[in-house]
LOKE-760174 format. One record per atom (N, C-alpha, C, O): atom name; residue in three letters; z, x negated, y. Coordinates in steps of 0.05 Angstrom, whole numbers. Each point is the difference from the previous one (the first is absolute). Layout:
<nodes>
 atome residu      z      x      y
    CA    ALA      Z      X      Y
...
</nodes>
This chain:
<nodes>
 atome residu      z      x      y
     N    UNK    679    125   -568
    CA    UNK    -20      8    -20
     C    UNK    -20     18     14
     O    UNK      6     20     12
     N    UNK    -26    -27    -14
    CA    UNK    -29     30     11
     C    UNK     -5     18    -11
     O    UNK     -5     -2    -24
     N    UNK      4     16     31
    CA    UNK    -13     29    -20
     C    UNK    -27     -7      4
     O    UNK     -8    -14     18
     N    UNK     -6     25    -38
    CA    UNK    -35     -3    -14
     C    UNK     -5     23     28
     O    UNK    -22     -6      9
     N    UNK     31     24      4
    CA    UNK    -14     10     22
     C    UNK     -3    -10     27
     O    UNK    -16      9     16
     N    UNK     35    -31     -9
    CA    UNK     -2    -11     20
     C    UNK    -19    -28     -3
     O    UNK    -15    -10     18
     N    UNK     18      0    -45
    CA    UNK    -25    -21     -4
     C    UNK    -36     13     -1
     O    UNK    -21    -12      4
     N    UNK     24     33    -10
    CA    UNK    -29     14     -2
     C    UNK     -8     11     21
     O    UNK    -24      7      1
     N    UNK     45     -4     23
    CA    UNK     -2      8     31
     C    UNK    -11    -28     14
     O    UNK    -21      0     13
     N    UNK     37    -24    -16
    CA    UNK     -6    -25      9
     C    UNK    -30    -12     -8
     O    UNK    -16     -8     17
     N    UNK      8     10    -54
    CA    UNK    -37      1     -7
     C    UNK    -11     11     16
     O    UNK    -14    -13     16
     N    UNK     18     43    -16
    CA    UNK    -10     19     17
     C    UNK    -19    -13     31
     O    UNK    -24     -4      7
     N    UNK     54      3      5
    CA    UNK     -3     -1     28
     C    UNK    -12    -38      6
     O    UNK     -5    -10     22
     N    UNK      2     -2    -43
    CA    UNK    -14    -31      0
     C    UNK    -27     10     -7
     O    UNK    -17    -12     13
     N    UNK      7     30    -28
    CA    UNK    -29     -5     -7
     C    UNK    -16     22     15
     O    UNK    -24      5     -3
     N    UNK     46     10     24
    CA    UNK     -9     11     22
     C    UNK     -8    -15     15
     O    UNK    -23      2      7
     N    UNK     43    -29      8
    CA    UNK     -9     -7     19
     C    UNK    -28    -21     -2
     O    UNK    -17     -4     18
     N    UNK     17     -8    -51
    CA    UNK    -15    -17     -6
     C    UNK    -34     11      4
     O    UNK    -19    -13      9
     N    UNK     18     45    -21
    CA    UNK    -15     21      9
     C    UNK    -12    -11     24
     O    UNK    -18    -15      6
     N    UNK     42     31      8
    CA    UNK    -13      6     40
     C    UNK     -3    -35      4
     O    UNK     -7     -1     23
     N    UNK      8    -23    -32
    CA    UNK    -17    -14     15
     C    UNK    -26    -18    -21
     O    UNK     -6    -24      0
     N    UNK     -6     48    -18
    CA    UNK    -11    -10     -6
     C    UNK    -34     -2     21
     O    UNK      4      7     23
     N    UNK    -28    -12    -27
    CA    UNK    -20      0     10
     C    UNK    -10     32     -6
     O    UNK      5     13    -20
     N    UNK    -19     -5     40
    CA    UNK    -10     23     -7
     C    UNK    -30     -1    -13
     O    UNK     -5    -22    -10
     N    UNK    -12     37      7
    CA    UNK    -21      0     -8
     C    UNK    -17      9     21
     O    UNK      7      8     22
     N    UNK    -33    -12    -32
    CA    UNK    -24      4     29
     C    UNK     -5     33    -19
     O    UNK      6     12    -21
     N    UNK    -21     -8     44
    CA    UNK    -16     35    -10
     C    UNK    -34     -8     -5
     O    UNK     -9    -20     11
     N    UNK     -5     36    -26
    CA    UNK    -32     -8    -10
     C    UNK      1     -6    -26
     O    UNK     19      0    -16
     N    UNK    -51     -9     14
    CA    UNK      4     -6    -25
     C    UNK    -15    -29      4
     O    UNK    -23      0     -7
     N    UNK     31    -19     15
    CA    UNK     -7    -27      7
     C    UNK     22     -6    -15
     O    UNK     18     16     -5
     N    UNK    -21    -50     -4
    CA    UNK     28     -7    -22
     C    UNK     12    -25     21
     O    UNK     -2    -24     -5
     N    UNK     12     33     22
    CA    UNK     15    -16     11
     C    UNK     35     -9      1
     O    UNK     19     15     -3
     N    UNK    -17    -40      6
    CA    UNK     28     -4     -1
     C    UNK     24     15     20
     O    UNK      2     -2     25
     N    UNK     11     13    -39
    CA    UNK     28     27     10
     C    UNK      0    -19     30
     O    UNK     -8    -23      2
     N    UNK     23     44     25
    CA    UNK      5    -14     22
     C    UNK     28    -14     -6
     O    UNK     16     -3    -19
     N    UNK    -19     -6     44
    CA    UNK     36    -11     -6
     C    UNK      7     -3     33
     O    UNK    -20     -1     15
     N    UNK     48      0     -1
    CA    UNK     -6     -8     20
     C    UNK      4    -25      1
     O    UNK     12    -13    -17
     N    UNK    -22      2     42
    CA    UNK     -6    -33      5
     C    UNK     19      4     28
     O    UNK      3     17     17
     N    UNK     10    -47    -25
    CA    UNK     12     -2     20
     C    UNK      4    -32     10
     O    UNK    -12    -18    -13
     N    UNK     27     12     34
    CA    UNK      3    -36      6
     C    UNK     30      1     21
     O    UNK     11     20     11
     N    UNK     -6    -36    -11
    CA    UNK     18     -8     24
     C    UNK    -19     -2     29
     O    UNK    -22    -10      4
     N    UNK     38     22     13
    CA    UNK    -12     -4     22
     C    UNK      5    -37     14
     O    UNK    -11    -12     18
     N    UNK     23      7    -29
    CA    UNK     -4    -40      5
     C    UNK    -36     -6     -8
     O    UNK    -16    -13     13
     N    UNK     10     28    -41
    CA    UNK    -23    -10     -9
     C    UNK    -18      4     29
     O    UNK    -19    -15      2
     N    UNK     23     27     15
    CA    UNK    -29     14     12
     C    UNK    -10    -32     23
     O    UNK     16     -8     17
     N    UNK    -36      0    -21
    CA    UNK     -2    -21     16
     C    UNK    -22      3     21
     O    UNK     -9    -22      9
     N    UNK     -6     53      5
    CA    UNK    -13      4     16
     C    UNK     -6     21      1
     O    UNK      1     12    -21
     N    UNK     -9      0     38
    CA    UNK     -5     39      9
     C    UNK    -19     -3     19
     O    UNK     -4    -18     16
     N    UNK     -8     39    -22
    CA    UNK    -25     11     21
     C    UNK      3     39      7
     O    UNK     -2     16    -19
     N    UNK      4    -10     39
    CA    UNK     -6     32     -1
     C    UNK    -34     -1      5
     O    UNK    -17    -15     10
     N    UNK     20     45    -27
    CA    UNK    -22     13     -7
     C    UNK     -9     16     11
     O    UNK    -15     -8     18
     N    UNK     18     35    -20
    CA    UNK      7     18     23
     C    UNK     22      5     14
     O    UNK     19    -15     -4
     N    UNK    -14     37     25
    CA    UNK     19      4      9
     C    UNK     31     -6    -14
     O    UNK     19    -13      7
     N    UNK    -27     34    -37
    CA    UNK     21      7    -20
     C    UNK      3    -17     -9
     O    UNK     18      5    -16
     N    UNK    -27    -33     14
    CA    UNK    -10    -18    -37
     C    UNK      3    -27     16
     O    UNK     -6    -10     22
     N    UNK     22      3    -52
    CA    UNK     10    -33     10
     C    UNK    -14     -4    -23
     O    UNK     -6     20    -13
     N    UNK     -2    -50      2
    CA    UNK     -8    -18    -26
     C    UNK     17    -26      0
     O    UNK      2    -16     18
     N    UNK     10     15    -41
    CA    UNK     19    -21     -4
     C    UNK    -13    -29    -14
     O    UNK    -19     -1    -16
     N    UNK     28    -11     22
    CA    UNK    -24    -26    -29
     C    UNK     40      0    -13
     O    UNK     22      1     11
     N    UNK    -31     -2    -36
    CA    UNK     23     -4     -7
     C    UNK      1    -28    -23
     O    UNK    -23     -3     -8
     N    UNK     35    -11      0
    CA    UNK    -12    -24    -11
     C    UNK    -25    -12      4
     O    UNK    -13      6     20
     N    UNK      6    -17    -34
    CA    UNK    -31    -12      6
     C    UNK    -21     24      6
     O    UNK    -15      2     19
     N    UNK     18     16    -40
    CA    UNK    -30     22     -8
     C    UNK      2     27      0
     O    UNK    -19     15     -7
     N    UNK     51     -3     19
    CA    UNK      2     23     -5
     C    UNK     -6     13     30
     O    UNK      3    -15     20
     N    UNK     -9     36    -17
    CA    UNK    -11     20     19
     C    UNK     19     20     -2
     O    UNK     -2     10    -22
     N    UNK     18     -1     33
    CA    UNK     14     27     10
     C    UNK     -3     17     19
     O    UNK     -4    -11     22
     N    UNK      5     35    -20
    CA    UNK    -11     22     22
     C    UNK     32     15      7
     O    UNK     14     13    -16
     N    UNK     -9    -20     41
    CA    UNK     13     19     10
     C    UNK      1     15     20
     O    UNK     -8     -9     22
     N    UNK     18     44    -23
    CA    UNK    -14     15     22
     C    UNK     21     16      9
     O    UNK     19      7    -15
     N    UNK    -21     -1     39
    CA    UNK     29     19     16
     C    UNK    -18     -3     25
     O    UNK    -24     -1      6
     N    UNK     59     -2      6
    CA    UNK     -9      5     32
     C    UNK     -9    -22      8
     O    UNK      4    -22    -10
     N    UNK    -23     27     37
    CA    UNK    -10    -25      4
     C    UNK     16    -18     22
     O    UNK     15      9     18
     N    UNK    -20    -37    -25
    CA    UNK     23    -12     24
     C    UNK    -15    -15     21
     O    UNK    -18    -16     -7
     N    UNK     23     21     35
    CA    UNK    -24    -11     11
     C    UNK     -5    -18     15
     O    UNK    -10      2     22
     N    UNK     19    -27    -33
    CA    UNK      3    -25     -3
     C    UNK     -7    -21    -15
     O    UNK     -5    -24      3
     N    UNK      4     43    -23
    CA    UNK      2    -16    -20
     C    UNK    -27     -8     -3
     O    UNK      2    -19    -15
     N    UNK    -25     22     20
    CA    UNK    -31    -15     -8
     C    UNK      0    -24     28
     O    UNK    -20    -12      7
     N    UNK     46      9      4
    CA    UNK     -2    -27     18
     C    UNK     21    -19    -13
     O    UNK     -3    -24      1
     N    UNK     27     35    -14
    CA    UNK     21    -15    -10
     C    UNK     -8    -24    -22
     O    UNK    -15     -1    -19
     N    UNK     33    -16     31
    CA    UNK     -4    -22    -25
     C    UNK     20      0    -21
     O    UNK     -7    -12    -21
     N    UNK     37     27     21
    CA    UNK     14     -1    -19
     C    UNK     14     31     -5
     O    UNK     10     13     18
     N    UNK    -10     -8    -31
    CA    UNK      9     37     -1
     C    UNK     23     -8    -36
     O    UNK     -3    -18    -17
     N    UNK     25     40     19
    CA    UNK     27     -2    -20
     C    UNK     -6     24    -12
     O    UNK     -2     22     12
     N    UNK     -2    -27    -39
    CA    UNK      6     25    -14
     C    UNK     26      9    -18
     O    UNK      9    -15    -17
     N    UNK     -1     36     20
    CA    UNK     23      7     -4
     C    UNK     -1     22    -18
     O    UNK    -13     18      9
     N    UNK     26    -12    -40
    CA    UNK     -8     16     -7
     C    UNK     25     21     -4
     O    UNK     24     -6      0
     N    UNK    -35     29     -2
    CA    UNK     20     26     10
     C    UNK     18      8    -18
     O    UNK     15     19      2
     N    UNK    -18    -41    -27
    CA    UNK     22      8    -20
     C    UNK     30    -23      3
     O    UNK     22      3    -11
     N    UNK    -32    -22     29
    CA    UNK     19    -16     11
     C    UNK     14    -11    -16
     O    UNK    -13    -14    -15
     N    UNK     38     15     11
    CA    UNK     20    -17    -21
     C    UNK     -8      8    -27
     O    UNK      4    -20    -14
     N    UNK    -15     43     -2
    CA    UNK     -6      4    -22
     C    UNK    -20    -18    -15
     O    UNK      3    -10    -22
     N    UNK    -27      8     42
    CA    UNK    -21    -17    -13
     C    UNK     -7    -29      5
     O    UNK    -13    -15    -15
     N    UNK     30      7     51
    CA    UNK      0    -16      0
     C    UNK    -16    -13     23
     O    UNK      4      4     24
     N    UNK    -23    -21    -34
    CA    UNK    -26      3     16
     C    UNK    -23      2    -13
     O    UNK    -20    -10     10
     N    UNK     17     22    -32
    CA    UNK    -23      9    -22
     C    UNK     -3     26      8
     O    UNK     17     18      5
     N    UNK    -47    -19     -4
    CA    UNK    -11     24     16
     C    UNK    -31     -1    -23
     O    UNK    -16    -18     -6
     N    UNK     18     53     -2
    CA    UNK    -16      4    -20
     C    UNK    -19     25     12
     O    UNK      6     10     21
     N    UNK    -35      1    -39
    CA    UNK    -16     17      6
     C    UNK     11     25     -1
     O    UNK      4      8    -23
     N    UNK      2     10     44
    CA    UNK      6     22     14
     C    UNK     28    -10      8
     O    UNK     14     20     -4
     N    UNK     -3    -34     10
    CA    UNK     38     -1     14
     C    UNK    -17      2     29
     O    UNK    -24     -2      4
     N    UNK     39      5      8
    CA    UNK      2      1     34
     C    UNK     12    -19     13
     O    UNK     22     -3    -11
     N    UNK    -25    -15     32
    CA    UNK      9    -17     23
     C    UNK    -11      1     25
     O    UNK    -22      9      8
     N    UNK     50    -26      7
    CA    UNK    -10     -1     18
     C    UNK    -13    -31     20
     O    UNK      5    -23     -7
     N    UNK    -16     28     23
    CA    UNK    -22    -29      2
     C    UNK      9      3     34
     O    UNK      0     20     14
     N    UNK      6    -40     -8
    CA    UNK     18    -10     17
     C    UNK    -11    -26     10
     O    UNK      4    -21    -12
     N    UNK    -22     22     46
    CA    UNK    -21    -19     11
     C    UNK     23      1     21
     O    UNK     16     17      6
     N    UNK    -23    -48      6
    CA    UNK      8     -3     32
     C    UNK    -26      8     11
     O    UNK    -23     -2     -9
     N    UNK     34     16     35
    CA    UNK    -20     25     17
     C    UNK      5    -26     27
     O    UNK     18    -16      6
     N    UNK    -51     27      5
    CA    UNK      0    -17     20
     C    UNK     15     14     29
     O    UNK     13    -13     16
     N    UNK    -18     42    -15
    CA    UNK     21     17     15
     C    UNK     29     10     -9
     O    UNK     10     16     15
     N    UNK     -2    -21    -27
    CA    UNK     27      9    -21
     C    UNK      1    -26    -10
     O    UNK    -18    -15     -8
     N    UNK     47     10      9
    CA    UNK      3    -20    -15
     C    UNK    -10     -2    -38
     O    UNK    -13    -19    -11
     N    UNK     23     43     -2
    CA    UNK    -12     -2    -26
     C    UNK    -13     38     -3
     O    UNK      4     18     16
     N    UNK    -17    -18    -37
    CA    UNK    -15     25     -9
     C    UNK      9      2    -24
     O    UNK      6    -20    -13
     N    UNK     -4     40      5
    CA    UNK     13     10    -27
     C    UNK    -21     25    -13
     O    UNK     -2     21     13
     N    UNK    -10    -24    -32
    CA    UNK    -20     19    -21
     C    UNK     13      8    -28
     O    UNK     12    -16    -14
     N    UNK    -16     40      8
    CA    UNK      3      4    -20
     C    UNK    -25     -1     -8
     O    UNK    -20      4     14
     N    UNK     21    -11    -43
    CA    UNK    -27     -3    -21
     C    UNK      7      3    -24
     O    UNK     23      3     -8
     N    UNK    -51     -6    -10
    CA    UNK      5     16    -34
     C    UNK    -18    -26    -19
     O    UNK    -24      4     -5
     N    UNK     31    -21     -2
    CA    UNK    -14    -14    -21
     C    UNK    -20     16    -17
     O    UNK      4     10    -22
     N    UNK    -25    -10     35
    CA    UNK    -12     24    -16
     C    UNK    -18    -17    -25
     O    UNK      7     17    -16
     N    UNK    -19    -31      4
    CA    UNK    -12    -10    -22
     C    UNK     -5    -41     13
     O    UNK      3    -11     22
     N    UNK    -12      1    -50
    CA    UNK    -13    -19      2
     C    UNK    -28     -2     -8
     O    UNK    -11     12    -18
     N    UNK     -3    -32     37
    CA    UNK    -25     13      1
     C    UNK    -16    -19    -23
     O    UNK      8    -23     -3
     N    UNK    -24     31     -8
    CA    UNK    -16    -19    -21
     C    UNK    -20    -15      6
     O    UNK    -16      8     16
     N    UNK     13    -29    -24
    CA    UNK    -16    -24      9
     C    UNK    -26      9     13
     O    UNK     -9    -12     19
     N    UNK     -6     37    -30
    CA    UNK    -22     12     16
     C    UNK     12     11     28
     O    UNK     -8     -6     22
     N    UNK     21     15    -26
    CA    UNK     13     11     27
     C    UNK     10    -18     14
     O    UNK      8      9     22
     N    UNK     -3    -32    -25
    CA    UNK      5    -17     21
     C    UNK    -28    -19      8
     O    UNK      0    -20     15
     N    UNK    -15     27    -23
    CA    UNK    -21    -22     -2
     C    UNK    -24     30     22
     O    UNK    -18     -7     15
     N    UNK     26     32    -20
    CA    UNK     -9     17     11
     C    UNK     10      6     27
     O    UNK     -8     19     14
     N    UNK     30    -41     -9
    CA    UNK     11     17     26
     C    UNK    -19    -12     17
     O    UNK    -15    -17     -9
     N    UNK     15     28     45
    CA    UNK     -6    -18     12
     C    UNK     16    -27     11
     O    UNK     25      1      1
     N    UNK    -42    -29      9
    CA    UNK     15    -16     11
     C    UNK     26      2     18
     O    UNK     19    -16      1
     N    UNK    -21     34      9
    CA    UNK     15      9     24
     C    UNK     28      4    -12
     O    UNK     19    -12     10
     N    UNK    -16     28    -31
    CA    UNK     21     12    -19
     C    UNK     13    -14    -17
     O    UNK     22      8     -7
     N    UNK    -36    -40     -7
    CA    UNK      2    -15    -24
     C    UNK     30     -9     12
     O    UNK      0     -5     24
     N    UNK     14      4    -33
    CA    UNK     34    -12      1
     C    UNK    -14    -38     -8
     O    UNK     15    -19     -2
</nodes>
């Protein structure tokens, strides 16, 4: 049998967690839709370009643009195939979302492989990909 305090601990602690993943809201007074984070499997990613030093761009399905930034690997703007690995490992899987951390993992032409840490930092919006330069377009 339950006691009514251990069922009202269990509500409780469900419409907590339902809470913490809800979307957050933006700040201003523009009426925009709450954030959320975005995320994909790293299988989706079907081409990369670095940016700067710090900054990789992912094409991720057909149309999506992703920015990721850490350390720089320096190889990687000659590499044709680079592994991403993400740092939550058996928990998430290989779904890698906006702010988790991984690591990006190129065969090095002096070292056999290179290992980066990086930060999924946003996906970029159709202006912003249409804004990048050629050089950067995934």
């Amino acid at each position: 049998m339950r006691t009514p305090v251990l069922t009202c601990l269990g509500l409780s602690a469900a419409a907590l967690m339902t809470i913490s993943c809800a979307p957050t809201a933006t700040t201003g007074d523009r009426a925009e839709a709450p954030l959320a984070r975005q995320c994909f499997n790293v299988q989706q990613v079907s081409n990369f370009r670095q940016g700067r030093m710090d900054q990789v761009f992912l094409r991720v399905g057909r149309s999506d643009v992703y920015e990721m930034t850490g350390a720089a690997c320096r190889d990687l703007d000659f590499a044709n195939r680079m592994a991403i690995v993400p740092d939550a490992g058996g928990v998430a899987g290989s779904r890698l979302c906006t702010g988790d951390w991984a690591r990006v993992v190129v065969p090095g032409s002096a070292n056999p492989t290179e290992v980066c840490r990086v930060r999924l930092t946003r996906r970029l919006s159709d202006a912003e990909v249409e804004a990048l330069p050629a050089a950067y377009k995934p």
